[in-house]
C-alpha positions as a Markdown table, in Angstrom:
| # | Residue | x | y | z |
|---|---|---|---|---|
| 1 | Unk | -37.0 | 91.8 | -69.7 |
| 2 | Unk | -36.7 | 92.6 | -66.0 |
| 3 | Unk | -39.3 | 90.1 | -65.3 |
| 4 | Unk | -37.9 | 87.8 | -67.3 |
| 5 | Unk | -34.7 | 88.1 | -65.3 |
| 6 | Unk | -36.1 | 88.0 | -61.9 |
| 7 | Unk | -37.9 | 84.9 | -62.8 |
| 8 | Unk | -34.7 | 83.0 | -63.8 |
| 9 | Unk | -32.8 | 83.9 | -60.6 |
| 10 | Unk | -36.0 | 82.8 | -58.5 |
| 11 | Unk | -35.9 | 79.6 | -60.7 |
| 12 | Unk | -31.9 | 79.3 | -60.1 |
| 13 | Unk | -32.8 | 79.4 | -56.0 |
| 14 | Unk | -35.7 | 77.1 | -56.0 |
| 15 | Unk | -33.2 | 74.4 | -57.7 |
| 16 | Unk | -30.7 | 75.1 | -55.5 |
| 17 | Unk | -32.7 | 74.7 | -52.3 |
| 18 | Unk | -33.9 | 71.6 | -53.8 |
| 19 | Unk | -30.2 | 69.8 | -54.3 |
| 20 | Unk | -29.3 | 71.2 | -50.9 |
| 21 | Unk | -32.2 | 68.9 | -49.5 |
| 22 | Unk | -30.8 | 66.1 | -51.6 |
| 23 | Unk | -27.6 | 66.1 | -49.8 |
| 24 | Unk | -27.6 | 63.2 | -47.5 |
| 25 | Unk | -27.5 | 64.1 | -43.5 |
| 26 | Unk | -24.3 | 62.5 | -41.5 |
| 27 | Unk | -25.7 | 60.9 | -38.4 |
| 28 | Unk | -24.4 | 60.1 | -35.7 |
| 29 | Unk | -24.9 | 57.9 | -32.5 |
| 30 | Unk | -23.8 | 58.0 | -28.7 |
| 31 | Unk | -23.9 | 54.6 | -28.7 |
| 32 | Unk | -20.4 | 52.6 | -27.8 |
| 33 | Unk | -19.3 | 49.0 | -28.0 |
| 34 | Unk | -18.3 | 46.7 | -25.1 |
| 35 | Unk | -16.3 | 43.8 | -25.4 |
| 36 | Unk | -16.8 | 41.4 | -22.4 |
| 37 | Unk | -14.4 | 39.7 | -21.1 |
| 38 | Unk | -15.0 | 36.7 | -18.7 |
| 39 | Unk | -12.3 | 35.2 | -16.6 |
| 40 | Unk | -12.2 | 31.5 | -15.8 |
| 41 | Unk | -10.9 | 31.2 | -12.6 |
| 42 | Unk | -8.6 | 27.5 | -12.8 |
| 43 | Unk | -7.8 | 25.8 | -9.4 |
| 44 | Unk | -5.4 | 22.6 | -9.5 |
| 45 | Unk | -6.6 | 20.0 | -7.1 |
| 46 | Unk | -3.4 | 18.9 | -4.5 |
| 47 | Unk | -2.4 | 15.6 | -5.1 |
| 48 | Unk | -4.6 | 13.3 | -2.6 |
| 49 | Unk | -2.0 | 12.1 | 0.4 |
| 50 | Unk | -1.9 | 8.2 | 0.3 |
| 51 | Unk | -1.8 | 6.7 | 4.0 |
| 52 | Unk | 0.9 | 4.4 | 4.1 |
| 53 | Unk | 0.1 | 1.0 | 4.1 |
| 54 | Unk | 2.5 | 0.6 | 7.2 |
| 55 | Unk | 5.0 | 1.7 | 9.3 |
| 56 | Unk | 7.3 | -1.2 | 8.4 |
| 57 | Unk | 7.6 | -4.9 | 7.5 |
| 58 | Unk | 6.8 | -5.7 | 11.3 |
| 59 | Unk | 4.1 | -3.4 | 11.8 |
| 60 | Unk | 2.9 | -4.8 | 8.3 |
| 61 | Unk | 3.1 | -8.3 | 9.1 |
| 62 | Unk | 1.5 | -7.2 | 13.0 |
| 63 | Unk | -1.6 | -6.6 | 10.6 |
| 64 | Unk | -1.9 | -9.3 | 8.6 |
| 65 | Unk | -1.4 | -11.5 | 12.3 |
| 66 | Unk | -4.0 | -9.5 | 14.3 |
| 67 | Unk | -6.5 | -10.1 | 10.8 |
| 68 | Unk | -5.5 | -13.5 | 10.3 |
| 69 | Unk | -6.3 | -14.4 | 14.4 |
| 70 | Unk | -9.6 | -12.7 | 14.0 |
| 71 | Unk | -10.8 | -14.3 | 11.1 |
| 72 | Unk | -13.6 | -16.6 | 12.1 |
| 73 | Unk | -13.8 | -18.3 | 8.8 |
| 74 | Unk | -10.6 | -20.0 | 9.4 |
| 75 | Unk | -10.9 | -23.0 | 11.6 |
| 76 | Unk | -9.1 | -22.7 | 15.1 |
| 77 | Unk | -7.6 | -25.9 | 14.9 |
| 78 | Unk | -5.2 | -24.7 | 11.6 |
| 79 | Unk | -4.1 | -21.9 | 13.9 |
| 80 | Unk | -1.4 | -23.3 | 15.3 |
| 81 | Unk | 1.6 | -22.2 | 17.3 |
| 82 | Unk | 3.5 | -19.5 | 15.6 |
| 83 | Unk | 6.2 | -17.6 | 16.7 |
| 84 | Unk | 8.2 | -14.9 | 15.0 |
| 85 | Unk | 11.9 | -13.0 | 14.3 |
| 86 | Unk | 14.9 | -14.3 | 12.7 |
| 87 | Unk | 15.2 | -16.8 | 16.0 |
| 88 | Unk | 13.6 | -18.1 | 19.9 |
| 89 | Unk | 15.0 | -15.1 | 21.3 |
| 90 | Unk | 12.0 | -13.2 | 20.7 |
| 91 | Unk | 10.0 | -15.7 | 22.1 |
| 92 | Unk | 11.8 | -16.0 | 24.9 |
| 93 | Unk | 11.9 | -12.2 | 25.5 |
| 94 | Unk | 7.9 | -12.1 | 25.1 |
| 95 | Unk | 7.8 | -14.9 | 27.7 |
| 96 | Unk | 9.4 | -13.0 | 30.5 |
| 97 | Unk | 7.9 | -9.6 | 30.0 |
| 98 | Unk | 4.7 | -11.3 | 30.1 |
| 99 | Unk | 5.6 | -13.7 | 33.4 |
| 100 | Unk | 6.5 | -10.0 | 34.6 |
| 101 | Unk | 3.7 | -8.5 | 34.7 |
| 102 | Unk | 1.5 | -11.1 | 34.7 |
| 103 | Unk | 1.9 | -13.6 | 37.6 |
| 104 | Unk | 1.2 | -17.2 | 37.7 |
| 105 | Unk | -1.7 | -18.6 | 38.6 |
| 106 | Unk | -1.3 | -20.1 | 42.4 |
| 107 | Unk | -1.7 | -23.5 | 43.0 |
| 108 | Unk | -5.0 | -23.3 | 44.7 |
| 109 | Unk | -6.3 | -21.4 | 41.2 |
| 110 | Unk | -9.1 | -23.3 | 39.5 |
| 111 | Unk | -8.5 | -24.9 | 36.5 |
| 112 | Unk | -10.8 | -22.2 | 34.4 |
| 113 | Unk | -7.9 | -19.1 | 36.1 |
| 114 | Unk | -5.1 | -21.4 | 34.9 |
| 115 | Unk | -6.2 | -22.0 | 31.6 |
| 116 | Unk | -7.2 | -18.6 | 31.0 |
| 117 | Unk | -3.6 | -17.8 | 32.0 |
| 118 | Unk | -1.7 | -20.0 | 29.8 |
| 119 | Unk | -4.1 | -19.1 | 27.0 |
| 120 | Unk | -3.0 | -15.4 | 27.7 |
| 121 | Unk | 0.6 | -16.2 | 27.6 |
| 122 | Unk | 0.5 | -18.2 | 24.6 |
| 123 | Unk | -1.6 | -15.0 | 22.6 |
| 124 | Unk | 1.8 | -13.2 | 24.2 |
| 125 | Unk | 4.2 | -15.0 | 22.6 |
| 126 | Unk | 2.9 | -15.7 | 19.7 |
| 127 | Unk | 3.3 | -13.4 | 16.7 |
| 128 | Unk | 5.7 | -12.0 | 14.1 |
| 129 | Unk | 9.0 | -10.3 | 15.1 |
| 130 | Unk | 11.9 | -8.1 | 13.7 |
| 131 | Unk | 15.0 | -10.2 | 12.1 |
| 132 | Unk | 18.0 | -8.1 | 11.4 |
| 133 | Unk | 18.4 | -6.9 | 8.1 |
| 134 | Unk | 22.0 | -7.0 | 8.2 |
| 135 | Unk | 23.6 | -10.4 | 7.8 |
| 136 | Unk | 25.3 | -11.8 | 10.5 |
| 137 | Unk | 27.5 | -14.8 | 9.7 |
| 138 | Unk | 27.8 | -15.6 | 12.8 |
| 139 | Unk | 23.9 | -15.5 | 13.4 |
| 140 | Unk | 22.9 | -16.6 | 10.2 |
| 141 | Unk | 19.6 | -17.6 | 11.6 |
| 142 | Unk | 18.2 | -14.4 | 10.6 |
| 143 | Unk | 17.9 | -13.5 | 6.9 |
| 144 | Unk | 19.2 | -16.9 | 5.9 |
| 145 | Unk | 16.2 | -18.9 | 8.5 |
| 146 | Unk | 13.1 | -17.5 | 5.8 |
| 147 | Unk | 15.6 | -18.3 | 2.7 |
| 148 | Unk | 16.2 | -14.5 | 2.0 |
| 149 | Unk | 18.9 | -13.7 | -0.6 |
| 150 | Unk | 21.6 | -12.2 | 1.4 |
| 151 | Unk | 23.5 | -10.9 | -1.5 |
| 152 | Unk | 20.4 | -8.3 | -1.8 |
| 153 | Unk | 20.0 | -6.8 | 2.0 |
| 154 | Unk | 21.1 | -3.8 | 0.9 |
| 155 | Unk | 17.7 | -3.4 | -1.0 |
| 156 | Unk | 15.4 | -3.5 | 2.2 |
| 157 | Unk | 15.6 | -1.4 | 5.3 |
| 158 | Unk | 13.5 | -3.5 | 7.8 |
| 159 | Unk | 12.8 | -7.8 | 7.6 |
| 160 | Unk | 10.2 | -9.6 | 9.8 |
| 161 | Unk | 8.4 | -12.7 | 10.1 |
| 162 | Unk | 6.4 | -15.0 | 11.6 |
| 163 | Unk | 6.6 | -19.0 | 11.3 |
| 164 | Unk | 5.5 | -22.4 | 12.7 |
| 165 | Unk | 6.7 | -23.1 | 16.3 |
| 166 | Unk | 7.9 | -26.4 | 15.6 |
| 167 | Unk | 8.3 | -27.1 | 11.8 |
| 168 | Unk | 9.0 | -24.4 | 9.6 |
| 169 | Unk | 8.7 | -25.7 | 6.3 |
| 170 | Unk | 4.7 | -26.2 | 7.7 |
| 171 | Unk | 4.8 | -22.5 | 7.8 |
| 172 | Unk | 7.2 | -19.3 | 7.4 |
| 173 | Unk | 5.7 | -15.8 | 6.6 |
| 174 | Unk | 8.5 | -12.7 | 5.6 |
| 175 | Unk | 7.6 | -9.4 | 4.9 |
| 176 | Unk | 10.6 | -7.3 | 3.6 |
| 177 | Unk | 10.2 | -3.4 | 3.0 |
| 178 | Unk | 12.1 | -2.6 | -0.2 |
| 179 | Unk | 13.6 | 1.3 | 0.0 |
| 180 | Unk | 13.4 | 2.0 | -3.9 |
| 181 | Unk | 10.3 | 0.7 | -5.7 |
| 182 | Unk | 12.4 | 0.3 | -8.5 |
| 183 | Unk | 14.4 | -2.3 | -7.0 |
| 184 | Unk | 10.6 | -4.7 | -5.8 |
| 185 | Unk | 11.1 | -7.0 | -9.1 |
| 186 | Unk | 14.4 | -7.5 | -8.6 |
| 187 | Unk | 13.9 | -8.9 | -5.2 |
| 188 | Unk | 10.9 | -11.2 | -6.0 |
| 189 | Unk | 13.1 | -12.7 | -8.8 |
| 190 | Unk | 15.7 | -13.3 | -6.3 |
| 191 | Unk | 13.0 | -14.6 | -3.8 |
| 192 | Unk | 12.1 | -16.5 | -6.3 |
| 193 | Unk | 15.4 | -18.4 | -7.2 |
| 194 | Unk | 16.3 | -18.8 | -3.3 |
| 195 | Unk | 13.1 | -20.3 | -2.4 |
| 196 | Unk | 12.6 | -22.7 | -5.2 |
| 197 | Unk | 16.8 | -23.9 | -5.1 |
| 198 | Unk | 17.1 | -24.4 | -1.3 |
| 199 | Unk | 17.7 | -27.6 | 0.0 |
| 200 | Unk | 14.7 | -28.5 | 2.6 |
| 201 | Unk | 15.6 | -30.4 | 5.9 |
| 202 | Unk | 12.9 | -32.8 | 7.5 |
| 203 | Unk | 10.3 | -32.6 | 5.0 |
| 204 | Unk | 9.9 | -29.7 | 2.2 |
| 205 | Unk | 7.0 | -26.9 | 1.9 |
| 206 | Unk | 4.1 | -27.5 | -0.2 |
| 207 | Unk | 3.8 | -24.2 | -1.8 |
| 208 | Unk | 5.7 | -21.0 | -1.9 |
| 209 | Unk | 3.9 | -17.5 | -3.0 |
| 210 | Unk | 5.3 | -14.2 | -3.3 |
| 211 | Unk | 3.0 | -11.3 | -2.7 |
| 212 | Unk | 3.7 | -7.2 | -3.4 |
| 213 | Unk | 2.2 | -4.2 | -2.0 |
| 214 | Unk | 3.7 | -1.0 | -2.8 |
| 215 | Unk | 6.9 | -1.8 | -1.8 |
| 216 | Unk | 6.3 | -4.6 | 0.7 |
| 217 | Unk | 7.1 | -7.8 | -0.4 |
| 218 | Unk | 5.9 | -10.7 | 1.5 |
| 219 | Unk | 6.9 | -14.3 | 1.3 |
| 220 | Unk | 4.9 | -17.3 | 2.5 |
| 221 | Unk | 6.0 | -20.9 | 2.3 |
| 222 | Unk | 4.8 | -24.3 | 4.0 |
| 223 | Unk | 1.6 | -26.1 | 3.7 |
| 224 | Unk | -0.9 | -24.9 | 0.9 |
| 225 | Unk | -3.8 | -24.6 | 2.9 |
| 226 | Unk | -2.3 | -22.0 | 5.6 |
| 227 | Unk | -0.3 | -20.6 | 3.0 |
| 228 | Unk | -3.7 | -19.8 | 1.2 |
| 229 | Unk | -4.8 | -18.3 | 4.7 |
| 230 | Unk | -2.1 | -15.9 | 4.8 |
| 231 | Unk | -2.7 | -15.4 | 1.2 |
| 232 | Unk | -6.7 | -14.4 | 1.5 |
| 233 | Unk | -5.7 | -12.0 | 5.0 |
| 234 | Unk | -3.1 | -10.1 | 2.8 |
| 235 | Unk | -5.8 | -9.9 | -0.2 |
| 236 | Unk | -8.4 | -8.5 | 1.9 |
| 237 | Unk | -6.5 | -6.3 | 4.0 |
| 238 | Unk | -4.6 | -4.0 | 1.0 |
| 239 | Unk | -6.5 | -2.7 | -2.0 |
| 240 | Unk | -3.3 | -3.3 | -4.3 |
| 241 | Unk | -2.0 | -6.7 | -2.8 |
| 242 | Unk | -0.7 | -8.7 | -5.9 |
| 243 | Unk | 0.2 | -12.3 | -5.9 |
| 244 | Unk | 2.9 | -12.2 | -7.9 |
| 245 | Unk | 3.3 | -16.3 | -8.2 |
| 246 | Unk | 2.2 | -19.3 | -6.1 |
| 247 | Unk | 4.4 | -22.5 | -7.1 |
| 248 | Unk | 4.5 | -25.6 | -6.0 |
| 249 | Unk | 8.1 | -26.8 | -4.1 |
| 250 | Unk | 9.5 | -29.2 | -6.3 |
């Protein structure tokens, strides 16, 4: 009976050690998790600075002269004598500073020193020059000799121009600097309606054409083909020039 006994208990441990090694083991690991994070660095670009196209409407119009002189494609002979301003007094003024400093010719001087010279003082006087942008009625020369609509001045802070020595209406080039670009259509509409109602003395201009850039507005009326001249310079000089109309003078 004893063995019997002992026999069952030694059964009873053998199935015990046998469910223990059932049991399943808990594992664990030293391993951890990393989350990477990347950062995107972001830089903003400053806005580019845009040169601007000019100081003002002289210095603007100074350009589109000096090109316009130096273009060989455009026959001598169609450069003619042009002065500039709202009147003679800056042609006059140009004169003497330049009989100032530059003396005349004696009269031994060879023909070749004297032509030289007056060649010289003609590339002095000639050129665009300032008119007032106030109107003057007592000078009304100024903004009223290039058919600018006084009632707008106060839209402009500077006016200049350039124009045939002897007949305007063969030739007269304004440039006007507009102070709010918001305010550039409303003076090429008025430019408009000045130029194409004025009442022309001694013959009438062929052509009139308006051009912008940025906020320069230039007007050009007299005979097409140095109109078109004018026209070309200002087109090959500025990036955005746009001709805003070209009409004939009825």
């Amino acid at each position: 009976m004893k063995k019997v006994l002992a026999m069952l208990l030694a059964s009873s441990l053998i199935l015990s050690f046998a469910a223990c090694g059932d049991k399943p083991e808990e594992t664990t690991t030293g391993e951890t998790t990393t989350v990477e994070t990347t950062t995107v660095e972001t830089t903003t670009e400053a806005p580019a600075v845009v040169a601007p196209v000019a100081e003002d409407s002289l210095d603007f119009l100074r350009k589109v002269w000096n090109a316009y002189v130096a273009d060989e494609s455009i026959a001598e002979e169609e450069k003619l004598l042009f002065v500039g301003g709202g009147d003679y007094t800056w042609l006059e003024q140009a004169g003497a500073e330049f009989e100032a400093n530059n003396p005349m010719p004696s009269e031994d001087a060879s023909e070749e020193e004297q032509a030289a010279y007056w060649e010289a003082y003609a590339a002095a006087t000639q050129g665009p020059g300032r008119v007032a942008p106030e109107y003057d009625e007592e000078n009304n020369t100024y903004l009223a000799s290039v058919n600018f609509p006084v009632e707008h001045v106060a839209l402009i802070d500077s006016a200049s121009s350039v124009f045939h020595g002897m007949m305007l209406n063969n030739f007269t080039c304004a440039t006007y600097h507009v102070t709010d670009s918001a305010n550039v259509d409303t003076l090429v509409n008025a430019l408009k309606t000045s130029i194409g109602s004025a009442q022309w003395v001694c013959g009438q201009p062929e052509v009139y054409t308006i051009i912008t850039v940025g906020n320069y507005v230039t007007a050009i009326y007299g005979l097409e083909m140095i109109t078109d001249d004018i026209t070309g310079v200002i087109e090959g000089l500025f990036e955005n020039a746009t001709v805003v109309c070209k009409e004939a003078v009825m």
